[in-house]
C-alpha positions in Angstrom: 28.4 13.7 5.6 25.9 14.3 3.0 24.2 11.5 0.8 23.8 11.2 -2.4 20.5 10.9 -5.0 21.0 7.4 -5.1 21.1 6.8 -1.3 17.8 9.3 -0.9 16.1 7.4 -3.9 16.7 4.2 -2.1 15.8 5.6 1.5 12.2 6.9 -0.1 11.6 3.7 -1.3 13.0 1.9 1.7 10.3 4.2 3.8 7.3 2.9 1.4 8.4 -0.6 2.3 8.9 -0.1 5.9 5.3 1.6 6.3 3.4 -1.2 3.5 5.0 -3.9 6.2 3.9 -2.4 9.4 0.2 -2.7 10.2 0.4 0.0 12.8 1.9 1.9 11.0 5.3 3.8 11.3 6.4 7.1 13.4 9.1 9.4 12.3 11.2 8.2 15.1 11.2 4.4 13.9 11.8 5.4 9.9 14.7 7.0 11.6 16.0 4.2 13.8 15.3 1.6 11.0 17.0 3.6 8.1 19.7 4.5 10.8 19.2 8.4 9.7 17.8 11.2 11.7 14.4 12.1 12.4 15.3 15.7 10.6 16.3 13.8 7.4 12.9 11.2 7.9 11.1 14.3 8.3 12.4 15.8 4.8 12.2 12.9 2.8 8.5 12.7 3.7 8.1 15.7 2.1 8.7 14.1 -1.3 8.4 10.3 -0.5 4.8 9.8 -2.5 5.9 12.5 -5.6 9.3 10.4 -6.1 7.9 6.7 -5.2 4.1 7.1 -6.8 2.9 5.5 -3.9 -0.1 7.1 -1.6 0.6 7.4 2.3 -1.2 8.6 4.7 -0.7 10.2 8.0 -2.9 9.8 11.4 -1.7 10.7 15.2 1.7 11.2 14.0 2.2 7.5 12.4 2.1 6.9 8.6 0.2 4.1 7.2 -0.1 2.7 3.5 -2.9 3.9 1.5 -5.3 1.1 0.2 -5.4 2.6 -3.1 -1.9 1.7 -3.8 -2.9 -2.0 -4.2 -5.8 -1.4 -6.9 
């Protein structure tokens, strides 16, 4: 069923951690599989996942990574 604005505020900044942790970065896939959501829903929440958690992110060959300039 649908979530609510508290379970998406916690999966955005479940999805920062999950990518500042990985050193190779993360894929859509894997957000999905660890978050136990859909890639569709990983897909959406990216749209908005550095306006809503201030944190930078950056995307290369289909993985995201954490931007540097996050820990300045």
């Amino acid at each position: 069923m649908f979530g609510n604005k508290k379970d998406k505020k916690q999966r955005l900044s479940s999805i920062t951690q999950l990518i500042r942790g990985s050193l190779n970065g993360k894929s859509l896939l894997e957000l999905a599989n660890d978050l136990n959501v859909s890639p569709g829903t990983i897909t959406k929440d990216m749209g908005v996942v550095e306006e809503t958690t201030g944190f930078m992110l950056f995307e290369e060959n289909g993985r995201y990574y954490w931007s540097e300039y996050n820990d300045n």
